[in-house]
C-alpha positions as CSV (number, residue, x, y, z in Angstrom):
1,X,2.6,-181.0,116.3
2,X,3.4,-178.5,113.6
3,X,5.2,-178.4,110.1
4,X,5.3,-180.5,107.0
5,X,5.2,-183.9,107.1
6,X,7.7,-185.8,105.4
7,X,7.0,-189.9,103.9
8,X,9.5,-190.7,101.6
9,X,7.6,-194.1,101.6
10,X,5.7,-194.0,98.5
11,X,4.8,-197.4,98.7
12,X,0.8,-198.6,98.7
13,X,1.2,-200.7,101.7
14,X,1.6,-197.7,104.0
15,X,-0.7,-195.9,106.2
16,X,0.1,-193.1,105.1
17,X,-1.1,-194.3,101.7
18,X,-4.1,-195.9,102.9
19,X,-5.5,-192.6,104.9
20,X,-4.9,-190.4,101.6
21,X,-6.7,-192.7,99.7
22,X,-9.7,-192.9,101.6
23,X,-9.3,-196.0,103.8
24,X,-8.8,-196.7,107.4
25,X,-5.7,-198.1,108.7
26,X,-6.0,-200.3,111.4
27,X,-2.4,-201.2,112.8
28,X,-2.5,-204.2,115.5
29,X,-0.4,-202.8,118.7
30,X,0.9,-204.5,122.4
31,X,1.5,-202.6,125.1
32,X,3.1,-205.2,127.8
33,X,5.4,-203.3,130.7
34,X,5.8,-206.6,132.4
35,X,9.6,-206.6,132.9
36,X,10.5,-210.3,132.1
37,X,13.9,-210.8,133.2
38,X,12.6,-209.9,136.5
39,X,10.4,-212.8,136.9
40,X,13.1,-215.4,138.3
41,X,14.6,-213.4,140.7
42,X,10.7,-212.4,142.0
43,X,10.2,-216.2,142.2
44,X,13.1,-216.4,144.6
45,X,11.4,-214.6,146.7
46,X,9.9,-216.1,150.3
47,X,7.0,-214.5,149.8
């Protein structure tokens, strides 16, 4: 990636913030690619 980043976030509960300042930001993240309103129809199944 290349240019200038932009945060026009100023706030002091960003990440942004936090990694400036010193800290480390530790953001909780899910990855599910389950696709849920499959699972009926897969149930219907005669498998």
């Amino acid at each position: 990636m290349t240019g200038k980043f932009s945060n026009p976030d100023q706030g002091h509960d960003t990440d942004e913030w936090a990694l400036r300042n010193g800290y480390v930001s530790v953001v909780p993240t899910q990855y599910d690619l389950t696709a849920h309103h499959a699972i009926s129809t897969l149930n219907q199944w005669n498998l």
